[in-house]
C-alpha positions as CSV (number, residue, x, y, z in Angstrom):
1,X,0.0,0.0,0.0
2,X,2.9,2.0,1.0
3,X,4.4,1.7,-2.6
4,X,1.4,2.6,-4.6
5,X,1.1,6.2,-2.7
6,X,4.8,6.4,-3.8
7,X,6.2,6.3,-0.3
8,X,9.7,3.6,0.4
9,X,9.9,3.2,3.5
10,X,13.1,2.9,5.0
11,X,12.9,-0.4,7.6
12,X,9.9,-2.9,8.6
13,X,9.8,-5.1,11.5
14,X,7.1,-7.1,12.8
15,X,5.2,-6.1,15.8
16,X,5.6,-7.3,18.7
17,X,3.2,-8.4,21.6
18,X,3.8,-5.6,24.3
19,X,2.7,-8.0,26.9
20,X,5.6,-9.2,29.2
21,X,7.2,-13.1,28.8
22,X,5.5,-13.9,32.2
23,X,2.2,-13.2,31.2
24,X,2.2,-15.0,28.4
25,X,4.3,-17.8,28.8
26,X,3.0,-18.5,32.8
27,X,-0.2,-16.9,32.7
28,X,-1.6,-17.8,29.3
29,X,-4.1,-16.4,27.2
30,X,-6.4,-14.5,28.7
31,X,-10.3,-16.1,28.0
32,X,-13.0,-14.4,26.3
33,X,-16.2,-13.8,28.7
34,X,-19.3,-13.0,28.2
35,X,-18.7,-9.5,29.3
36,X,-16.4,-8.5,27.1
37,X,-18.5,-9.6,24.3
38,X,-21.2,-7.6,25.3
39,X,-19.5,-4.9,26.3
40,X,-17.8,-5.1,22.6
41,X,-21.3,-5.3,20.7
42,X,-23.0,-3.0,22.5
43,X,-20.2,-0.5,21.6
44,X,-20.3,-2.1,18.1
45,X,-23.9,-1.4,17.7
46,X,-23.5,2.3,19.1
47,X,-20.8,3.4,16.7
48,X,-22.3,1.5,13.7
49,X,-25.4,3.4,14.5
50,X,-23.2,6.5,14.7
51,X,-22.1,6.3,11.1
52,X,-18.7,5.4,12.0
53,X,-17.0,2.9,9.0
54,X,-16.7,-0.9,10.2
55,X,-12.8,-1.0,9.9
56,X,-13.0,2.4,12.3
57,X,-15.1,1.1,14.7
58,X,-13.3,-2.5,14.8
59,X,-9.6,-0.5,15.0
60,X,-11.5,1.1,18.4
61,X,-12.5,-1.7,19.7
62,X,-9.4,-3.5,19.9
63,X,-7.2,-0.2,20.7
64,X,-9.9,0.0,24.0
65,X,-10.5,-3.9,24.6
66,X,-9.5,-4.6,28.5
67,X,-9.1,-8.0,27.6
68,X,-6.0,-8.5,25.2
69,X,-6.3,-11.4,23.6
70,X,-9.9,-10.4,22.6
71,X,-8.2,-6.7,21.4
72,X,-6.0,-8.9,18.9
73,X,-9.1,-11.0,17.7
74,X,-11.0,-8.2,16.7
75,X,-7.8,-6.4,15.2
76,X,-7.8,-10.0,13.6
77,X,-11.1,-9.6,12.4
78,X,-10.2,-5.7,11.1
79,X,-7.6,-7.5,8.8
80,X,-9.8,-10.1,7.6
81,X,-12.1,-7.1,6.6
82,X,-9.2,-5.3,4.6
83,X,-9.3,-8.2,2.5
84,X,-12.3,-8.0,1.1
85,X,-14.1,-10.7,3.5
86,X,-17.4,-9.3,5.0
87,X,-17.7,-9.5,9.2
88,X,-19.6,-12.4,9.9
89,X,-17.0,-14.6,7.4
90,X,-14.5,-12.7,9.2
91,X,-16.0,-13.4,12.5
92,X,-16.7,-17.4,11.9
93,X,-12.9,-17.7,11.8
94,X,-13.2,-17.4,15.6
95,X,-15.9,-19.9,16.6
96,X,-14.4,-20.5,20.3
97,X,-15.6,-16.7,20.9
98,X,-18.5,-16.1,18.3
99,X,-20.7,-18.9,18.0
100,X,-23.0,-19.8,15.0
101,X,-25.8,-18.2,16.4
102,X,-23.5,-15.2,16.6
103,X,-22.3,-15.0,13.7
104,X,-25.5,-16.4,11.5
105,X,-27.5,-12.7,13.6
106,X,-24.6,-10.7,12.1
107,X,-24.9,-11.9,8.8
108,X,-28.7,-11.0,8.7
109,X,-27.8,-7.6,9.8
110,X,-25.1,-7.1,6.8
111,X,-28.0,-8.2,4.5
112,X,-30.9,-6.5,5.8
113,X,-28.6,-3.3,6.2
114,X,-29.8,-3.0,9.9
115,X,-26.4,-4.0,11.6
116,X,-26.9,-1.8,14.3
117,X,-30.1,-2.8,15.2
118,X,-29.2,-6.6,15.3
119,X,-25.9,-5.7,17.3
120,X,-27.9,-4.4,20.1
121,X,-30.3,-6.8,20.0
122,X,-27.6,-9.7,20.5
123,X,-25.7,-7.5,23.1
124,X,-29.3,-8.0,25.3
125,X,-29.6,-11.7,24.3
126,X,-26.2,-12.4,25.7
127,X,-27.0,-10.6,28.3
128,X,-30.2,-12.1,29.7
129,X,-27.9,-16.0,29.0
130,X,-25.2,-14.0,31.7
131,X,-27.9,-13.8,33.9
132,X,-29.8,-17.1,33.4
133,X,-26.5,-18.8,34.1
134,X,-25.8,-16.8,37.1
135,X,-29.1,-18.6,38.4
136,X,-28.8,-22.0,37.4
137,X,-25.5,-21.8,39.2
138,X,-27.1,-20.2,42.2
139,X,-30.0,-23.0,42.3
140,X,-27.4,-25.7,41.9
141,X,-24.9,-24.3,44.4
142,X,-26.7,-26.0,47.6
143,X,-27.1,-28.9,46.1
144,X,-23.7,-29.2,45.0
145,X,-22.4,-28.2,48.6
146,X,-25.0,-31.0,50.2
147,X,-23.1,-33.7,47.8
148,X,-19.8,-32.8,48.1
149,X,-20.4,-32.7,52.4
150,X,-22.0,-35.8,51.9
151,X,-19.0,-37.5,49.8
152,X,-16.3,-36.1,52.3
153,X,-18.3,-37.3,55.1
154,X,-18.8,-40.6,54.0
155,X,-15.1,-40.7,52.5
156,X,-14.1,-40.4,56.1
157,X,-16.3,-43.0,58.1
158,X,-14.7,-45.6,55.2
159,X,-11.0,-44.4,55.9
160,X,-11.0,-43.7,59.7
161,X,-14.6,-44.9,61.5
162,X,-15.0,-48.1,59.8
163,X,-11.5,-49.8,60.1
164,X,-11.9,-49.3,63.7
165,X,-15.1,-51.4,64.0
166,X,-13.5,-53.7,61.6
167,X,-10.9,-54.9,64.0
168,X,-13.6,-54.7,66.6
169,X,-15.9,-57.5,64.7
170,X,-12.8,-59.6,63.6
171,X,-11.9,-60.5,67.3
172,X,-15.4,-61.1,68.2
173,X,-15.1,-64.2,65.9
174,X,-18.9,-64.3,65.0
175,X,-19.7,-64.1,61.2
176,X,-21.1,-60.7,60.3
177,X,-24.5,-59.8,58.7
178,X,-24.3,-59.2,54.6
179,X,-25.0,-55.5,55.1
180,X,-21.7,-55.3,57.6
181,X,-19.6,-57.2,55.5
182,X,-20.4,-54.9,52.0
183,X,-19.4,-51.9,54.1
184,X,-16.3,-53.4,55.5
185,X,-15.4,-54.4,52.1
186,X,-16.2,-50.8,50.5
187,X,-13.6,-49.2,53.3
188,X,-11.2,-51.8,52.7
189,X,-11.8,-50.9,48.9
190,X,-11.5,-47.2,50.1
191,X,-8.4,-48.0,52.3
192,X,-6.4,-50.0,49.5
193,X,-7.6,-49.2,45.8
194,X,-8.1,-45.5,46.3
195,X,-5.4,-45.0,43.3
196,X,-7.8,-47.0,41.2
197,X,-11.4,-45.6,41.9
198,X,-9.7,-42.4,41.1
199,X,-8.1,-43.6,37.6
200,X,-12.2,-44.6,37.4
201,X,-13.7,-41.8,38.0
202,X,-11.2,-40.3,35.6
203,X,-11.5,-43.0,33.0
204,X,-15.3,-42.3,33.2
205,X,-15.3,-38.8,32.8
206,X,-13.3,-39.3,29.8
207,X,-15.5,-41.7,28.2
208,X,-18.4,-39.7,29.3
209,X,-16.9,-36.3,27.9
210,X,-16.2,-38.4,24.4
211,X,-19.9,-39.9,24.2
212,X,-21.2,-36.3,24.4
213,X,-19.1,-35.2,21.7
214,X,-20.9,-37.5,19.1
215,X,-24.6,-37.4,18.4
216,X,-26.2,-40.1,19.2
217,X,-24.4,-40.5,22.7
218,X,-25.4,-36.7,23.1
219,X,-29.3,-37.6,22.5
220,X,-28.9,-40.3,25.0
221,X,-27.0,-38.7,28.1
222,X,-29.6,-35.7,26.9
223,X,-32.4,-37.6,27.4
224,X,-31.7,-39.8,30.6
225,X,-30.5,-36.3,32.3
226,X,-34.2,-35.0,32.0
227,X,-35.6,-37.6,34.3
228,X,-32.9,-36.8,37.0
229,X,-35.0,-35.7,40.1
230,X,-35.0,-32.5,40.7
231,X,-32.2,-31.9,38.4
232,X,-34.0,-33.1,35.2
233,X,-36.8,-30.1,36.1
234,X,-34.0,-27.6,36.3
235,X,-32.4,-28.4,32.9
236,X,-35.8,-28.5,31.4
237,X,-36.2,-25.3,32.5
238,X,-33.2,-24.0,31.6
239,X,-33.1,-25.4,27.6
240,X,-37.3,-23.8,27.8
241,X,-36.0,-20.6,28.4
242,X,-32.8,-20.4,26.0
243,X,-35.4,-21.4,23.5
244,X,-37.8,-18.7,23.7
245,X,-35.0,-16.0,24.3
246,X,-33.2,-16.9,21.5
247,X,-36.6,-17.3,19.2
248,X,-37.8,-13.9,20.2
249,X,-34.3,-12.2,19.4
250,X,-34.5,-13.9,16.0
251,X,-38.4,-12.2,15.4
């Protein structure tokens, strides 16, 4: 570009990330939350609105981003842009931080010509999810607290309560009852192959996590999880409610 206006420039390097070697070698890259994604299309929406060019109002954005890594997506994006690409193209590059539902609203706004419009409209659709998740987590964080209690509680009788009793009922002599005998041999399982119930429980989350990446296990796991009690109501709920926000942002 710098040729064709007749200008030679005299040196070019590369730019460098001004961010030091211990943030991001230790630290890592910084995640893109939901905040800064609304707080980007709300902005997006006001200076579209505002007449400002899209290659101006992206260069802003990721001059002013808080969040870094997001500031050298969007300048990403801006580039993407310069090469003739429109923005939701541009922006589908990045699924991890705009989805398809995203992206698909943005490119009925560049078609319709009513960008802005659409941009605010997603910028209050991801910001009523924010808050929906905020409650889910609420609802679920007593239960969650009355499990994990539960499983440390229980994890202790098996390690330090029960071997006691179990030395107590070997020198009796008698035989026990079935019941006392399953629990002994749960501590004693507890006690011994601790290593290995945690390589299971690892193992199964594994397997688990790989079944829901497919289909067919992520119809099944879907459709047993809505008749957990209490639980199952809750994610009912929840899937209800992203379904009619996001149908009445698409109207």
């Amino acid at each position: 570009k710098l040729v064709r206006q007749g200008i030679k420039p005299l040196s070019v390097k590369e730019e460098r990330n001004s961010r030091s070697l211990f943030s991001s070698t230790l630290l890592g890259k910084q995640k893109v939350t939901q905040k800064d994604l609304v707080v980007f299309t709300r902005t997006f929406s006001t200076m579209i609105n505002a007449g400002l060019p899209l290659n101006q109002c992206l260069n802003i954005l990721g001059l002013h981003a808080e969040n870094k890594d997001f500031g050298e997506i969007i300048f990403k994006v801006k580039r993407h842009i310069e090469n003739g690409e429109n923005l939701s193209d541009s922006l589908k590059k990045y699924p991890k931080v705009f989805d398809s539902f995203y992206c698909n609203l943005i490119q009925c706004g560049e078609a319709s010509g009513a960008l802005d419009i659409v941009a605010n409209r997603l910028a209050i659709y991801i910001e009523k999810s924010a808050t929906l998740r905020k409650k889910v987590k609420s609802a679920m964080a007593y239960p969650a607290c009355i499990v994990a209690v539960a499983f440390a509680v229980i994890t202790f009788l098996m390690i330090f309560v029960i071997p006691a009793f179990s030395t107590m009922f070997e020198g009796g002599g008698n035989e026990l009852p079935v019941p006392t005998a399953i629990v002994m041999a749960i501590s004693y399982t507890f006690r011994t192959y601790w290593y290995y119930m945690i390589l299971a429980m690892c193992g199964a989350y594994v397997i688990l996590k790989r079944t829901y990446a497919s289909e067919k296990g992520r119809i099944i796991i879907d459709r047993y999880s809505l008749k957990v009690p209490v639980f199952g109501l809750l994610i009912e709920k929840v899937a209800v409610t992203k379904f009619t926000q996001t149908l009445s942002t698409l109207l």
